[in-house]
MDAnalysis code that builds the backbone (N, CA, C; Angstrom):
import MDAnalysis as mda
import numpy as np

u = mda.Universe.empty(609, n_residues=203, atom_resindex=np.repeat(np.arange(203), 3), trajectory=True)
u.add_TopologyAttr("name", ["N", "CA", "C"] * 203)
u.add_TopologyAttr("resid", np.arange(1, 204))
u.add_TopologyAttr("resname", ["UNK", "UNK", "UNK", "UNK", "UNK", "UNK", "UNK", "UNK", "UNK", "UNK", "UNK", "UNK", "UNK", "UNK", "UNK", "UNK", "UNK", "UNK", "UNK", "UNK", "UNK", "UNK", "UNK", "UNK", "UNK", "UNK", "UNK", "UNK", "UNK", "UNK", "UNK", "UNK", "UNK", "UNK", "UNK", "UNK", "UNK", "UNK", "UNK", "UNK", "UNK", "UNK", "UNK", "UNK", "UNK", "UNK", "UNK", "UNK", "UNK", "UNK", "UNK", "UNK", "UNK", "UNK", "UNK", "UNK", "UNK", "UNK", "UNK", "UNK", "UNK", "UNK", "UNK", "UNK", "UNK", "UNK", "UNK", "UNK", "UNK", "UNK", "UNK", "UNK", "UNK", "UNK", "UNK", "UNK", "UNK", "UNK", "UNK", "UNK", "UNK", "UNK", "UNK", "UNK", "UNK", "UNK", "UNK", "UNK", "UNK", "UNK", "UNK", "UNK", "UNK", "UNK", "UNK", "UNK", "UNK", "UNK", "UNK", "UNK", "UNK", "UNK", "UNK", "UNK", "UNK", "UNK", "UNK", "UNK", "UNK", "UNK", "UNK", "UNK", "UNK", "UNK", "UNK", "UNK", "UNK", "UNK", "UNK", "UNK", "UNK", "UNK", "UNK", "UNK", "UNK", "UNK", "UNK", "UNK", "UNK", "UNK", "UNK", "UNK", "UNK", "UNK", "UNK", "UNK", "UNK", "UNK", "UNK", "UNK", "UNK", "UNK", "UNK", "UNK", "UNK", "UNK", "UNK", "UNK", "UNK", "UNK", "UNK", "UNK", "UNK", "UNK", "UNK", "UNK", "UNK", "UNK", "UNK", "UNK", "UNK", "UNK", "UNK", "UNK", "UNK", "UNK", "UNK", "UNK", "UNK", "UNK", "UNK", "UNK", "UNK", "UNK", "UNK", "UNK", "UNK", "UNK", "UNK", "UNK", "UNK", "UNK", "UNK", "UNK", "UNK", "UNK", "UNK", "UNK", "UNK", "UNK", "UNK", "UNK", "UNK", "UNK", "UNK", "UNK", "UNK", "UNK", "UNK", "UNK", "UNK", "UNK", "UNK"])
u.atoms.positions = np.array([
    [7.323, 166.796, -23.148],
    [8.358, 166.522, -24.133],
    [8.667, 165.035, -24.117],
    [8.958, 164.203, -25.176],
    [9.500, 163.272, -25.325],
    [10.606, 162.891, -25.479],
    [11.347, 161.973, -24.537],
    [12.641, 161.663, -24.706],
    [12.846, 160.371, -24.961],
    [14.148, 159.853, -25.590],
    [14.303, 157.966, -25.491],
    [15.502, 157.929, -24.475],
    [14.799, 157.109, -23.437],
    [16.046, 156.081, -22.968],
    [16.473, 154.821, -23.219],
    [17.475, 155.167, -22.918],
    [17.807, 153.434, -23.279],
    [16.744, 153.056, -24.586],
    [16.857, 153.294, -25.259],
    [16.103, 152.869, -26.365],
    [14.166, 153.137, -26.578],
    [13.796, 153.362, -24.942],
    [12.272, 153.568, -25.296],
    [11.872, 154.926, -24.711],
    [10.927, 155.347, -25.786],
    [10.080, 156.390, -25.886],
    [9.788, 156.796, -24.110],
    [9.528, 158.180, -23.873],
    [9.288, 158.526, -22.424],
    [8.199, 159.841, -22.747],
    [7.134, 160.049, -22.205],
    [6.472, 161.332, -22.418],
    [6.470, 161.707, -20.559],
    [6.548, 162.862, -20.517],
    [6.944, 163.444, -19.284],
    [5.999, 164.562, -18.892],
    [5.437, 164.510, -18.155],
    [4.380, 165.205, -16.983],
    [5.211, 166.043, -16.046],
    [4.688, 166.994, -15.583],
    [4.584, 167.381, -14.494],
    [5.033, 166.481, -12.960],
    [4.403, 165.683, -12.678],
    [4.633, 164.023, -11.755],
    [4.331, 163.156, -12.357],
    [3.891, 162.939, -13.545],
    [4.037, 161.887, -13.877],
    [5.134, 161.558, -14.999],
    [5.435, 160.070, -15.693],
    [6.264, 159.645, -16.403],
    [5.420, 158.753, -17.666],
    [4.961, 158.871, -18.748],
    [4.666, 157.752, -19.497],
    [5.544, 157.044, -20.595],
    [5.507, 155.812, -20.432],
    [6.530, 155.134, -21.140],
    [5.686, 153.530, -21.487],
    [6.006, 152.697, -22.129],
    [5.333, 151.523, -22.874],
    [5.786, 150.294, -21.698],
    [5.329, 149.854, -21.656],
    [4.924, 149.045, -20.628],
    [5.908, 147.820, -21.459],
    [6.545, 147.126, -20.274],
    [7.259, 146.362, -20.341],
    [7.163, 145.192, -19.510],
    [7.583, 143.848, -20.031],
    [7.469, 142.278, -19.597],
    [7.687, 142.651, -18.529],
    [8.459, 143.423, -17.612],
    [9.459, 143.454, -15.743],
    [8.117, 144.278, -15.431],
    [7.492, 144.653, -16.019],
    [6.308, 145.591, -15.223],
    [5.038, 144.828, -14.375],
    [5.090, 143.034, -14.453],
    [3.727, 142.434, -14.762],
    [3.624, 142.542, -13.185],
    [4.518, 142.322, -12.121],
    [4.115, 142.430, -10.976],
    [3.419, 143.370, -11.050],
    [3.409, 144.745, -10.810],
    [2.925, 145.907, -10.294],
    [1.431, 145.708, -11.493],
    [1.619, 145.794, -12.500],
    [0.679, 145.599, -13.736],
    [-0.769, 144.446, -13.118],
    [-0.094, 143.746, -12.724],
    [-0.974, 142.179, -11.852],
    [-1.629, 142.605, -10.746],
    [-0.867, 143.454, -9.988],
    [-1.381, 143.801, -8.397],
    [-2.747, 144.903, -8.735],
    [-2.342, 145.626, -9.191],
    [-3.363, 147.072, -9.700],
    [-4.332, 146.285, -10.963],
    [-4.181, 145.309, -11.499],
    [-5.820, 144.931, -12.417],
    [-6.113, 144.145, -11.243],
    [-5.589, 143.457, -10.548],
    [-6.501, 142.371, -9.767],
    [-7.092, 143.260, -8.056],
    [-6.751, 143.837, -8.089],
    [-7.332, 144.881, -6.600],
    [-8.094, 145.686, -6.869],
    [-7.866, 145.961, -8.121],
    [-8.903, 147.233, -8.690],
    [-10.392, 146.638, -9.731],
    [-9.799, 145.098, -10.315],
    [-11.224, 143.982, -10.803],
    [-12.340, 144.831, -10.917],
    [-12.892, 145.120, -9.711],
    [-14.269, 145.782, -9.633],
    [-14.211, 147.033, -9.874],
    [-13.466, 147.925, -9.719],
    [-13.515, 149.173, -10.580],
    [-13.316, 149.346, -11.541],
    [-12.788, 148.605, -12.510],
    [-12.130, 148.835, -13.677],
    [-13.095, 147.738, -14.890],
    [-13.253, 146.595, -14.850],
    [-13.734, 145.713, -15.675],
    [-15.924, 146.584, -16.450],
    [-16.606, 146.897, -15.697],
    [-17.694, 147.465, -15.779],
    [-17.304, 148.267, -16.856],
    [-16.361, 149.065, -16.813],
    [-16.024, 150.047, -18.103],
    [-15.242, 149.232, -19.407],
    [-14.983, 148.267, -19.161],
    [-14.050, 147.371, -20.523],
    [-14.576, 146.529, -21.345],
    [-14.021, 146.432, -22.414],
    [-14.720, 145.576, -23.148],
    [-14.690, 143.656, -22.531],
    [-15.645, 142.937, -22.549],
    [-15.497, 141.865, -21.995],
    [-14.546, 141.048, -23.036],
    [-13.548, 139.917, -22.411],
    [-12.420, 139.289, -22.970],
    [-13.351, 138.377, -23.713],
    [-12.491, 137.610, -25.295],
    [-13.014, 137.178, -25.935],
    [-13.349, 135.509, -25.286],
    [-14.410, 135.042, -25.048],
    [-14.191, 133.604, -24.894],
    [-12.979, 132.627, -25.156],
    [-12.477, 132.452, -23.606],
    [-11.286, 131.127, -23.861],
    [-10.127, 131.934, -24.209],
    [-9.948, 133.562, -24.006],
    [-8.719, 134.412, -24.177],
    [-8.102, 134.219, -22.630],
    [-6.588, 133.955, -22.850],
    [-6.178, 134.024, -21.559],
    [-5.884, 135.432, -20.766],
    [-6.042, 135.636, -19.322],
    [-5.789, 136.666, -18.812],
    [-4.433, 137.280, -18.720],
    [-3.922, 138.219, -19.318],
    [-2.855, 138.685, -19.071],
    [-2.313, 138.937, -17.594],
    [-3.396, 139.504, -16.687],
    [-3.173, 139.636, -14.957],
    [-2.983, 138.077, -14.564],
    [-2.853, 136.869, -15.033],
    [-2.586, 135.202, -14.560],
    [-1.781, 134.921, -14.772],
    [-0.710, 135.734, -16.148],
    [0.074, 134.562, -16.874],
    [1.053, 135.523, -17.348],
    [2.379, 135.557, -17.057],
    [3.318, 136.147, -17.382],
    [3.574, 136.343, -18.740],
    [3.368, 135.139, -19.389],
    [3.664, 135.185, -20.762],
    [2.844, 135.805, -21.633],
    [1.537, 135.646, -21.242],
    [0.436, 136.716, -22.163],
    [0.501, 138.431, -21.785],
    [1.173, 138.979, -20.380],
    [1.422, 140.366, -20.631],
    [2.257, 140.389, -21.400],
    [3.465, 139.519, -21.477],
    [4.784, 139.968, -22.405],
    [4.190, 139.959, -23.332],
    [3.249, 138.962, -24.416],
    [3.030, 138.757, -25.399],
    [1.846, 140.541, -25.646],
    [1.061, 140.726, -25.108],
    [0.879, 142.128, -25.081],
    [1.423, 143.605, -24.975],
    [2.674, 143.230, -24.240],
    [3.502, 144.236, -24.646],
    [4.092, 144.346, -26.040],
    [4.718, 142.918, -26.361],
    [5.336, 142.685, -27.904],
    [4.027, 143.492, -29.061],
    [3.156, 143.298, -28.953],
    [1.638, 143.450, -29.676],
    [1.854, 145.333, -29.609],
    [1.882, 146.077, -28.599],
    [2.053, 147.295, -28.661],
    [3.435, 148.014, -29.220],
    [4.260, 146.950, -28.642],
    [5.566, 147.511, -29.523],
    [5.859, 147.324, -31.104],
    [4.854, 146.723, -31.089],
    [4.727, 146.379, -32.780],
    [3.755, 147.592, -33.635],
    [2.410, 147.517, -32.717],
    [2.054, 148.861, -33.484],
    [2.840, 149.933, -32.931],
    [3.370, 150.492, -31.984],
    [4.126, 151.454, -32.336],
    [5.330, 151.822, -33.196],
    [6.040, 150.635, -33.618],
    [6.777, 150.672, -34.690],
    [6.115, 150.591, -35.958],
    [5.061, 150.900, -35.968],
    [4.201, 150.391, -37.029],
    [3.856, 152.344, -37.424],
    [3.406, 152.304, -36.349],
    [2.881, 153.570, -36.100],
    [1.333, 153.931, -36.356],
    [1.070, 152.875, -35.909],
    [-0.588, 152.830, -35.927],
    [-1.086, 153.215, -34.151],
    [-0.643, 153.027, -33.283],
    [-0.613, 153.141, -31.915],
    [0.163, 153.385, -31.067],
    [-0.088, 154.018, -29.777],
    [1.177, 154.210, -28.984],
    [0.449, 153.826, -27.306],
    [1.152, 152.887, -27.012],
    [0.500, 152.446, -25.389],
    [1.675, 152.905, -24.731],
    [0.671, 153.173, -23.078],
    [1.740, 154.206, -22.790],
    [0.957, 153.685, -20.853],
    [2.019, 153.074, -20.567],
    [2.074, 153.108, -18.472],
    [2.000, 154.258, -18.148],
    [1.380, 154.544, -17.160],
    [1.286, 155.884, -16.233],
    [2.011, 155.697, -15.219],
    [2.970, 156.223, -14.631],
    [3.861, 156.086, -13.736],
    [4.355, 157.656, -12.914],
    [4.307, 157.299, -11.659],
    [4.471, 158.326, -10.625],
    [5.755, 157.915, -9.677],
    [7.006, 158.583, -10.789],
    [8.075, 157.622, -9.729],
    [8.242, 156.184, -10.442],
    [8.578, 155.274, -9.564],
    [8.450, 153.635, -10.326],
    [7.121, 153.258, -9.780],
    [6.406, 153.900, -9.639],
    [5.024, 152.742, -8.920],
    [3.866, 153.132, -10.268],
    [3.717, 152.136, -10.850],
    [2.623, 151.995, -11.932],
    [0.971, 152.630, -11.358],
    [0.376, 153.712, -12.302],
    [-0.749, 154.253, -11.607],
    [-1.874, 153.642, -12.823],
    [-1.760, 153.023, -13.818],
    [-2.707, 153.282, -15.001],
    [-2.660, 152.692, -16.395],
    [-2.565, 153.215, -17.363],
    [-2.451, 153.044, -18.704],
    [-3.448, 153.922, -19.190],
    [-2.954, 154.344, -20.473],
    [-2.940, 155.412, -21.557],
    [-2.952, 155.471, -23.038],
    [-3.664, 155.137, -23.804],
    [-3.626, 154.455, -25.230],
    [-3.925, 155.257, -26.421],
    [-3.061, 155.622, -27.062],
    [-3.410, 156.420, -28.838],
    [-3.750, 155.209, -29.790],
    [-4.827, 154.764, -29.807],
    [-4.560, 153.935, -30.793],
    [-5.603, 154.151, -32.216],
    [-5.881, 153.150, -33.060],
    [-6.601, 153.308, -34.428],
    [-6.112, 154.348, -34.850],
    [-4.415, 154.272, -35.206],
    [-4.562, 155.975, -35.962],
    [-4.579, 155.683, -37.178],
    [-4.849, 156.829, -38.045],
    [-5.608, 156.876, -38.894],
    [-4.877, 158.067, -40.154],
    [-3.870, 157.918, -40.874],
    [-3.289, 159.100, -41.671],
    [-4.460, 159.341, -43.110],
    [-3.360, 160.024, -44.148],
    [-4.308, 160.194, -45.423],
    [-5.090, 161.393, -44.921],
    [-6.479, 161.794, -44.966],
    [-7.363, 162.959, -45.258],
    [-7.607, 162.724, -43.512],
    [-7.403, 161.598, -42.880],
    [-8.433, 161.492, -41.640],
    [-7.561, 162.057, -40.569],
    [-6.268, 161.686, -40.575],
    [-4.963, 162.404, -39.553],
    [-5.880, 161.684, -37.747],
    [-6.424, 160.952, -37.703],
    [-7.019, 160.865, -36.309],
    [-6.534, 159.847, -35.718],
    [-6.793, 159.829, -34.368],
    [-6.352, 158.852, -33.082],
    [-7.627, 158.896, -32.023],
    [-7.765, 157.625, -31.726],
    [-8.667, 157.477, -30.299],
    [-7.608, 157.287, -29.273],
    [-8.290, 157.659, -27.812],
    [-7.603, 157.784, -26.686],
    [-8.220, 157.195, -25.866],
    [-7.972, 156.027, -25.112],
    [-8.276, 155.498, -24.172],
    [-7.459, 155.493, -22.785],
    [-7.824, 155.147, -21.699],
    [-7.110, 155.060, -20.253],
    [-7.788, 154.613, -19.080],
    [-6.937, 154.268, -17.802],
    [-7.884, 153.545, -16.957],
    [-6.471, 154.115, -15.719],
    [-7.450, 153.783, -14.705],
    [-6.375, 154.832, -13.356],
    [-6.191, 153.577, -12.789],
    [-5.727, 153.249, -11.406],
    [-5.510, 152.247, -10.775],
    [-6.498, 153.465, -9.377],
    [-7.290, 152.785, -8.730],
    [-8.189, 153.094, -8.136],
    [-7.812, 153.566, -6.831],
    [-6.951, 153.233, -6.408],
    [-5.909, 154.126, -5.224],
    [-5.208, 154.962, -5.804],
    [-4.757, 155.836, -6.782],
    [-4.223, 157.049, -7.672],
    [-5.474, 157.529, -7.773],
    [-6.805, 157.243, -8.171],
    [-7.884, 158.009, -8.690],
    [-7.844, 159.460, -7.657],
    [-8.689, 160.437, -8.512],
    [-8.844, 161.699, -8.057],
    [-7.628, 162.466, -7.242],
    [-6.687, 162.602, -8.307],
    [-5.459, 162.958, -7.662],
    [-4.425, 164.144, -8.905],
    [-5.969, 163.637, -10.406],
    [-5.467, 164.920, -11.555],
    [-4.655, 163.839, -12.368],
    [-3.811, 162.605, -12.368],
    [-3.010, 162.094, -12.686],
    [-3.479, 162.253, -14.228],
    [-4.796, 161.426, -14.764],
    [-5.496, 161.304, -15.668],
    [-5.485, 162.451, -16.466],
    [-5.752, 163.776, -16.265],
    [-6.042, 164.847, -16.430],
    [-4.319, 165.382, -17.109],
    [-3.566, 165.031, -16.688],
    [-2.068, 165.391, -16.677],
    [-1.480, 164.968, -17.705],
    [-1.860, 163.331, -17.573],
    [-1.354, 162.023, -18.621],
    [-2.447, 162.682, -19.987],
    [-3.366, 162.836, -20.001],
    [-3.935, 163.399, -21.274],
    [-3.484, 164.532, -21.906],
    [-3.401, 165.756, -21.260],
    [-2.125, 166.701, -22.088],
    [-1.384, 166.300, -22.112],
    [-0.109, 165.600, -21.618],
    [1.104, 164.835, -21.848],
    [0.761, 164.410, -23.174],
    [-0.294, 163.177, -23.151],
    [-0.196, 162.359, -24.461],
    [-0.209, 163.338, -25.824],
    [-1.478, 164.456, -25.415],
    [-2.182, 165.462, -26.305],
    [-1.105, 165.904, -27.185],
    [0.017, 166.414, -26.425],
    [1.392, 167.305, -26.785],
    [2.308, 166.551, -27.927],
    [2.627, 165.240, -27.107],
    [3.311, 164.112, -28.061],
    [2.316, 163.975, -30.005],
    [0.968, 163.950, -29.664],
    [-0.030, 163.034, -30.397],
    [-0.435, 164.500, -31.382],
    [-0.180, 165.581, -31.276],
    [-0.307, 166.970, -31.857],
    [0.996, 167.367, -32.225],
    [1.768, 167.556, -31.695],
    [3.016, 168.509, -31.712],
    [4.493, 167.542, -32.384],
    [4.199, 166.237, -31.891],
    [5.489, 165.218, -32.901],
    [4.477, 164.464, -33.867],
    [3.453, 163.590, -33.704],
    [2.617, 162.914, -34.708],
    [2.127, 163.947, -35.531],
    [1.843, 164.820, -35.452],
    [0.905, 165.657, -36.003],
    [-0.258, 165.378, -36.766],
    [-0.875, 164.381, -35.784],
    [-2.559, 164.067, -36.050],
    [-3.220, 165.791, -35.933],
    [-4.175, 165.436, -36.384],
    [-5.505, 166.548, -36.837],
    [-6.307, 166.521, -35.529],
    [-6.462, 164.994, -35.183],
    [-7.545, 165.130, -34.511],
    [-7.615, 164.068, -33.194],
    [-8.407, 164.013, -32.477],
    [-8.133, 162.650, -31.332],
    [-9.419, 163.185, -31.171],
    [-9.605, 161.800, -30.401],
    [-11.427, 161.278, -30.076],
    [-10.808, 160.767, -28.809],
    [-12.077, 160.899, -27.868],
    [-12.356, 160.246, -26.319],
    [-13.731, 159.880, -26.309],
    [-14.149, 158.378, -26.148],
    [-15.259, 158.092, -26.088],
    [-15.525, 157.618, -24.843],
    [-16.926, 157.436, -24.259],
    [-16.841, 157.620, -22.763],
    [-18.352, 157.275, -22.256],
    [-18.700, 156.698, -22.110],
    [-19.984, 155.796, -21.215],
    [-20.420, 157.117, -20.730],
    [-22.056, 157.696, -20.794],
    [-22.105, 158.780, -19.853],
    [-22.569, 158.222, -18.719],
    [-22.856, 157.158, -18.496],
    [-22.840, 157.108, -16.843],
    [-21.920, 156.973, -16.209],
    [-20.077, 157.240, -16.853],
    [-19.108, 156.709, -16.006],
    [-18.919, 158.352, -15.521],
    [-19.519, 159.004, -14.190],
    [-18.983, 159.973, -13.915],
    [-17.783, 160.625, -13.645],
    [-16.908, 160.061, -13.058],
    [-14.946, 160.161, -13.508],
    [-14.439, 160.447, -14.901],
    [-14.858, 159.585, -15.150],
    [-13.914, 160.068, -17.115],
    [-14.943, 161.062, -17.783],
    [-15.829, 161.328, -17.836],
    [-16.309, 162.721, -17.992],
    [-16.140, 163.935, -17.220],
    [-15.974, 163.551, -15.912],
    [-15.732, 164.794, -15.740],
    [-14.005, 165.404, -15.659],
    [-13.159, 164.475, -16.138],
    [-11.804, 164.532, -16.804],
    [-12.171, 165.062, -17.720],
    [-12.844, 164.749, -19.020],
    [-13.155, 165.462, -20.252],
    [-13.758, 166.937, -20.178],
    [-14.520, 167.153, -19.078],
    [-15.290, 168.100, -19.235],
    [-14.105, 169.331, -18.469],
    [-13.174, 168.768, -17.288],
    [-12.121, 169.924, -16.672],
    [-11.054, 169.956, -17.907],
    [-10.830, 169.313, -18.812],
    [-10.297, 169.499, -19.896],
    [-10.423, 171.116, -20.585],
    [-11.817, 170.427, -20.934],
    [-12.759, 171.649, -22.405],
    [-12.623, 170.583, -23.180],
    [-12.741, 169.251, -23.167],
    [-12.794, 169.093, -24.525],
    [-14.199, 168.899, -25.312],
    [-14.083, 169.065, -26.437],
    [-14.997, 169.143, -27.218],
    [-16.240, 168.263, -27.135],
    [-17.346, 168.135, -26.586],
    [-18.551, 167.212, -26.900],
    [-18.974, 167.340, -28.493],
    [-19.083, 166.083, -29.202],
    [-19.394, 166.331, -30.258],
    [-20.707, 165.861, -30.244],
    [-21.294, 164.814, -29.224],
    [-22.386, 164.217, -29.294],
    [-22.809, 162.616, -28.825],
    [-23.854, 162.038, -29.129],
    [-23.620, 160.785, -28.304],
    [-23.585, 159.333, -29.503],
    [-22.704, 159.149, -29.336],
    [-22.849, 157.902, -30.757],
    [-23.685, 156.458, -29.675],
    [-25.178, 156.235, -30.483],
    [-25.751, 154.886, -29.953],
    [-25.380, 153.496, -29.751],
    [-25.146, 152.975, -28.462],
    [-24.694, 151.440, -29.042],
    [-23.738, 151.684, -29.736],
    [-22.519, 152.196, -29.214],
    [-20.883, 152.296, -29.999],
    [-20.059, 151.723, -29.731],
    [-19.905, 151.012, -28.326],
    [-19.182, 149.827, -28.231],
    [-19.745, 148.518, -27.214],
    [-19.022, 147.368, -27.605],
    [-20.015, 146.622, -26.614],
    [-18.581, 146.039, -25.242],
    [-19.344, 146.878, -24.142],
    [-18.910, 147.194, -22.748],
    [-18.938, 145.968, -21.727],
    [-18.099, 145.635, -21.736],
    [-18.729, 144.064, -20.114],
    [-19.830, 143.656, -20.928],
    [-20.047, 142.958, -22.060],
    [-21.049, 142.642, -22.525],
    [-22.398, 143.133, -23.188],
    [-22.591, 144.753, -22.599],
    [-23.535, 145.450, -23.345],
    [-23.315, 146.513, -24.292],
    [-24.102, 146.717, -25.486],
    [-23.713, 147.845, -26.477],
    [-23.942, 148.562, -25.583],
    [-22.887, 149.712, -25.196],
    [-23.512, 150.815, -24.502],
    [-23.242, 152.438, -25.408],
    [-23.901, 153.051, -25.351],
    [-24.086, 154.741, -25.662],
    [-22.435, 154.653, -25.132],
    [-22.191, 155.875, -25.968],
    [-20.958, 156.458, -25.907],
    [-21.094, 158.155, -26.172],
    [-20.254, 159.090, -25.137],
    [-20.689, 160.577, -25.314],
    [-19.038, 160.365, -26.305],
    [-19.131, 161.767, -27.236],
    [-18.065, 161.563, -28.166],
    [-17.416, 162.730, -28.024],
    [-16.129, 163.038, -27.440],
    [-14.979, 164.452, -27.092],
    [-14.250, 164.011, -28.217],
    [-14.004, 165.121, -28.471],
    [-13.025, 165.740, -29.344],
    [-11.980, 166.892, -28.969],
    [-10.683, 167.165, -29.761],
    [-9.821, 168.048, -29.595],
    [-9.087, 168.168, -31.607],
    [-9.447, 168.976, -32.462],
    [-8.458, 169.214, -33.132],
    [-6.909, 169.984, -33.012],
    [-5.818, 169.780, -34.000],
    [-4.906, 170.284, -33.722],
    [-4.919, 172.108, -33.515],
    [-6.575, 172.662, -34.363],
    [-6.288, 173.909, -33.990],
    [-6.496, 174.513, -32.854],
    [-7.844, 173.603, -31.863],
    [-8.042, 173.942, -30.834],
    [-6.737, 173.502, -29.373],
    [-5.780, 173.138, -29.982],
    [-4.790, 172.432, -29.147],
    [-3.815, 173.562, -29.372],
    [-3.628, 174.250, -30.654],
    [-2.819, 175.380, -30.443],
    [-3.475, 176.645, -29.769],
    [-4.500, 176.653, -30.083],
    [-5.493, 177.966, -28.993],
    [-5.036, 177.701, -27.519],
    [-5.266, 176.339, -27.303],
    [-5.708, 176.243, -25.791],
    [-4.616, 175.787, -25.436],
    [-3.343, 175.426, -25.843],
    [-1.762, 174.918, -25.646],
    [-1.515, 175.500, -24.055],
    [-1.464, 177.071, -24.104],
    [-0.676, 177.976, -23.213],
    [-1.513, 177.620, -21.715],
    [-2.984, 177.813, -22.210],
    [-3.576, 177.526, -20.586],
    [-3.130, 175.925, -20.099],
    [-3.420, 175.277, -21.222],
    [-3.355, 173.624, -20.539],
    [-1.598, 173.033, -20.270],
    [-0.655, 173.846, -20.802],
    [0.580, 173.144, -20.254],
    [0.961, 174.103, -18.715],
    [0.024, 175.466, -18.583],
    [0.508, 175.757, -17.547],
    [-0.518, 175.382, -16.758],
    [-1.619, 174.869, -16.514],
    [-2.339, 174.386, -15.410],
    [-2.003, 172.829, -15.490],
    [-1.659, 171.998, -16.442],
    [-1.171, 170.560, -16.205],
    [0.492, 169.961, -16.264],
    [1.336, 171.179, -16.938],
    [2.599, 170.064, -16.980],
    [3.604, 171.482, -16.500],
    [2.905, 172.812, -16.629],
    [4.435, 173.229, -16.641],
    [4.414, 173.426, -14.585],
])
């Protein structure tokens, strides 16, 4: 369920908390990209030449937070901290949405590598699912996913979610076009499968 405090959006887990990431967050935000560097960057898209690092410079996370709070007032996107308690585990992203005939959203996320294999991921995705189906009422959400990254597939796959197939050279990764496997979830298969997935992840 979603609640506002103090003015911002909250989606609520089981143990976890997701909420939009804020300028006071950059310590914890700084510590978990720069310890985790090597786990995390291989799966991302490489930064644009001469872009400054948000994990260096206080002012470019704020300026990235402002950037998300804008599409979410926009309502094109919704970025979303993973949080266990106050200690930052992650990030969580609805973004490119898409109304008119298409009703869709992509979903992206990344763990902080000391939280990994602990379900968090798995949790934070029905969380988002619930919000991104049940208040947005998108049609549809996409998860695209490197098949050699064995972790985030096999999140997708303890899911059920949908394989639709492998789109070639679909995004370019740390520098290489890489293959992308393509999950899916429509809103009807989210009302089928609602009852099992809020009682094995949130209730």
């Amino acid at each position: 369920m979603s609640v506002l405090r103090t003015g911002t959006l909250e989606l609520r887990g089981r143990r976890i908390t997701l909420r939009p990431l804020a300028p006071s967050d950059w310590d914890q935000w700084r510590e978990v990209r720069i310890s985790g560097r090597d786990w995390l960057v291989k799966w991302e898209p490489a930064p644009l030449p001469g872009s400054p690092d948000p994990a260096e410079d206080r002012r470019v996370f704020a300026a990235r937070c402002g950037a998300r709070d804008r599409e979410r007032q926009l309502g094109t996107g919704y970025g979303f901290g993973i949080f266990r308690g106050d200690r930052f585990c992650g990030e969580i992203n609805l973004s490119g949405i898409q109304r008119g005939p298409f009703q869709n959203g992509y979903v992206g996320y990344w763990i902080d590598h000391l939280c990994a294999g602990q379900g968090y991921i798995p949790e934070a995705l029905v969380t988002l699912f619930r919000f991104a189906f049940e208040e947005l009422h998108l049609h549809r959400l996409q998860v695209a996913i490197i098949p050699r990254n064995g972790p985030s597939n096999r999140v997708a796959q303890k899911l059920g979610l949908r394989l639709e197939g492998t789109a070639l050279r679909y995004l370019e990764i740390n520098g290489v076009w890489e293959d992308h496997y393509r999950y899916a979830m429509t809103i009807e298969e989210w009302w089928e499968r609602r009852p099992s997935l809020l009682q094995e992840w949130l209730l």
